[in-house]
C-alpha positions as CSV (number, residue, x, y, z in Angstrom):
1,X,109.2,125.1,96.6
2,X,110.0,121.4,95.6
3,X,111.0,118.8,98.8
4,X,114.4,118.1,99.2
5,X,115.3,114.6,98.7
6,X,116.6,112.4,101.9
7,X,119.8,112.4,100.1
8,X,120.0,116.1,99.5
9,X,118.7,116.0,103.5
10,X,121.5,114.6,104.3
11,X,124.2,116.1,102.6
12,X,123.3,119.3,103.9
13,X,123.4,117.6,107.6
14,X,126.8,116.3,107.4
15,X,127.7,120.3,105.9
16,X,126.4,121.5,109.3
17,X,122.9,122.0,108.4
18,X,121.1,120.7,111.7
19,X,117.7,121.6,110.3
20,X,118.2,118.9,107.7
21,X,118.3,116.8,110.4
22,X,115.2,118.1,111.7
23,X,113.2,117.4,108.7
24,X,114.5,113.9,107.9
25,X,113.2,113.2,111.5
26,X,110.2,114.8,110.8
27,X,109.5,113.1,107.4
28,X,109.8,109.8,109.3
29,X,108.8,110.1,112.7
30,X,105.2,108.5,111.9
31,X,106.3,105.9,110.1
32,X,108.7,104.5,112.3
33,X,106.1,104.7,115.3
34,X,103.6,102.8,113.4
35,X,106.2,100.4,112.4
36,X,107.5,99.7,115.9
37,X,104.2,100.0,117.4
38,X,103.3,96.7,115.4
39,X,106.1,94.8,117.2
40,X,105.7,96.8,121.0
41,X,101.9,97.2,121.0
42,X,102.0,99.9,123.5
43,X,102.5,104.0,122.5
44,X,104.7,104.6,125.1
45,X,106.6,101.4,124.2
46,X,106.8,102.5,120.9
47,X,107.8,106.6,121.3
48,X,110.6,104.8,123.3
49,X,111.9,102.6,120.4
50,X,111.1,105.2,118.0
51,X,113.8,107.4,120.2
52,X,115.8,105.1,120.2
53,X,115.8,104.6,116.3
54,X,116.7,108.0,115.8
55,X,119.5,108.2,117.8
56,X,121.1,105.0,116.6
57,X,120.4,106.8,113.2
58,X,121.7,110.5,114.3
59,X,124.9,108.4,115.4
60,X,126.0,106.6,112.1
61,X,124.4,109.1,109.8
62,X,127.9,109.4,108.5
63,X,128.5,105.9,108.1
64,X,125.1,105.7,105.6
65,X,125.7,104.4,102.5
66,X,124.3,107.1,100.4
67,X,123.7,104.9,97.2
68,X,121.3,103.0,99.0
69,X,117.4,104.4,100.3
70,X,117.0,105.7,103.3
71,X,113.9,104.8,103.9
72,X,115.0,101.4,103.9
73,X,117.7,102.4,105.9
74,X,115.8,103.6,108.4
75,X,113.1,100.7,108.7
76,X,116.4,97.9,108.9
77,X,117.2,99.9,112.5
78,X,114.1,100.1,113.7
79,X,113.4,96.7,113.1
80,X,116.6,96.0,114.9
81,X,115.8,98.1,118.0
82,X,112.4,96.3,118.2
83,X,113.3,93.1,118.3
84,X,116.1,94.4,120.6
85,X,113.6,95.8,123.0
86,X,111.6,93.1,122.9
87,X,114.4,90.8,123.8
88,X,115.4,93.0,126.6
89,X,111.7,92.9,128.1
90,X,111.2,89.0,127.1
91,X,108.2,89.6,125.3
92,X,110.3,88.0,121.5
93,X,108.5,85.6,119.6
94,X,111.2,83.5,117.2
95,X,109.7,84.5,113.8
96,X,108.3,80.8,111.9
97,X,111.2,81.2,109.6
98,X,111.4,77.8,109.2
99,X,107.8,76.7,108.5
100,X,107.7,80.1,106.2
101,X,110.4,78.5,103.5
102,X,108.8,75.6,103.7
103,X,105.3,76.5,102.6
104,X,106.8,79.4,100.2
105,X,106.6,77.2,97.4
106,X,103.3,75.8,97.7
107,X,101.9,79.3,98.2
108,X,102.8,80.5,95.2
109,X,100.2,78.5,93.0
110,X,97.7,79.7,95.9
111,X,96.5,83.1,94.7
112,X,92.4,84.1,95.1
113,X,92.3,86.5,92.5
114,X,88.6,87.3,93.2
115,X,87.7,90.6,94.6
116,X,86.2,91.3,97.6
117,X,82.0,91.7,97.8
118,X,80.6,95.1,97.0
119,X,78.8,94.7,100.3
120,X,81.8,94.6,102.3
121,X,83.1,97.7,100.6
122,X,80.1,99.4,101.1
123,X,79.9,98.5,105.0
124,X,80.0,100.9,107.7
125,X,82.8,99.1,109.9
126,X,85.0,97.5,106.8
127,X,88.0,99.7,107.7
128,X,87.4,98.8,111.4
129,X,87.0,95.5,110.7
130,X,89.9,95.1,107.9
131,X,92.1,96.9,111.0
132,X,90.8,93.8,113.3
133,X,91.8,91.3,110.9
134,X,95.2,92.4,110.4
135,X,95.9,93.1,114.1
136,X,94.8,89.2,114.5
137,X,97.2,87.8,112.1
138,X,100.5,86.1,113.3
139,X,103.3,88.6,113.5
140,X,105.3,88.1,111.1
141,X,102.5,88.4,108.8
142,X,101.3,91.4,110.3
143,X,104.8,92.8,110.0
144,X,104.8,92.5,106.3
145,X,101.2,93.7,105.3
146,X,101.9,96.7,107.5
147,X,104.8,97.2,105.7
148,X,103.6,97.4,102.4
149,X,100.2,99.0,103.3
150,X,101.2,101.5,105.6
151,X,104.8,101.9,104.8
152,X,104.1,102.1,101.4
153,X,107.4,99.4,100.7
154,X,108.2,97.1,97.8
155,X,108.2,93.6,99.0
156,X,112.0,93.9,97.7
157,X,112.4,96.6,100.3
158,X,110.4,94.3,103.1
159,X,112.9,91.4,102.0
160,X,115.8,93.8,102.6
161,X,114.6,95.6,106.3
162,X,113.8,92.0,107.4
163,X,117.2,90.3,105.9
164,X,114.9,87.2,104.5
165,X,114.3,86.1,101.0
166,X,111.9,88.1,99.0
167,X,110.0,84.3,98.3
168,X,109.3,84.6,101.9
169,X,108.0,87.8,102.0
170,X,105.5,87.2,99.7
171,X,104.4,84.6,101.0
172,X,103.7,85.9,104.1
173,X,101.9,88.7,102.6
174,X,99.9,86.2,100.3
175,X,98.5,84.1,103.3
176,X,98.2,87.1,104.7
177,X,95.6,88.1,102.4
178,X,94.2,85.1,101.8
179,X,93.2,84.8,105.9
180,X,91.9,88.1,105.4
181,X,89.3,87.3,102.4
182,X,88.5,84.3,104.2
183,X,87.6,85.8,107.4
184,X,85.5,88.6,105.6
185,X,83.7,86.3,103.5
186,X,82.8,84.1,106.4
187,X,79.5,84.5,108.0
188,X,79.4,86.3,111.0
């Protein structure tokens, strides 16, 4: 039997089909932990945002532009209801937006095309390690390689679930990588 599409999900919701609803949870319910996770930090923190997500979702379900990805959709509230939490707890960190523009244009002649070591590949602990690195790296940073990673988004999707230029974006995940490489490469 072939998946139903999230659009096909929801069209059979809004007929009255609450198992649609069901699955579409289901389908993302992972995802948008991880995702809020990376902004919360704690699981408990996170299951609470991720709750929240779904209702705010359940609620304007009919209001969802159905031309547009869900997926996308999805990730824009959940960003939303993170930040909102972490306002609400005082824990918010004003993104670098600023400093981000400004270096956008520089970055982009600043590309390492060079592949990692075979030794680091090969190591025991690389995936540990690789985690390690990326939990380390500024947020907004650590936003967007988790994003494309882990979420398995286009950096035109990032761009739109974070409302700031796709140049930005890129950026962010460039340096990103580029701290990364550095940091493995470095002696220990």
């Amino acid at each position: 039997m072939q998946e139903l599409s999230d659009g096909e999900l929801i069209g059979k919701y809004l007929a009255g089909q609450q198992t649609a609803l069901e699955e579409l949870i289901q389908r993302y319910f992972r995802q948008v932990f991880f995702f809020a996770k990376s902004f919360v930090k704690t699981d408990a923190e996170a299951e609470d945002v991720t709750q929240e997500v779904f209702v705010k979702a359940w609620k304007n379900l009919k209001k969802f532009d159905q031309n547009k990805k869900f997926k996308t959709w999805i990730f824009q509230i959940a960003k939303n209801t993170s930040i909102d939490f972490l306002r609400k707890s005082k824990n918010f960190v004003a993104p670098e937006a600023m400093q981000e523009e400004q270096m956008t244009l520089s970055l982009e002649q600043v590309v390492d095309e060079s592949p990692l070591p075979e030794a680091i590949y090969d190591s025991k602990d690389f995936e540990q390690r690789l985690q390690e690195l990326v939990n380390s790296l500024p947020p907004p940073q650590q936003l967007v390689v988790s994003l494309h990673l882990q979420q398995d988004l286009t950096f035109e999707e990032i761009a739109q679930i974070l409302q700031e230029p796709l140049n930005t974006v890129k950026s962010r995940y460039r340096r990103a990588l580029i701290g990364i490489r550095q940091d493995l490469n470095a002696p220990n």
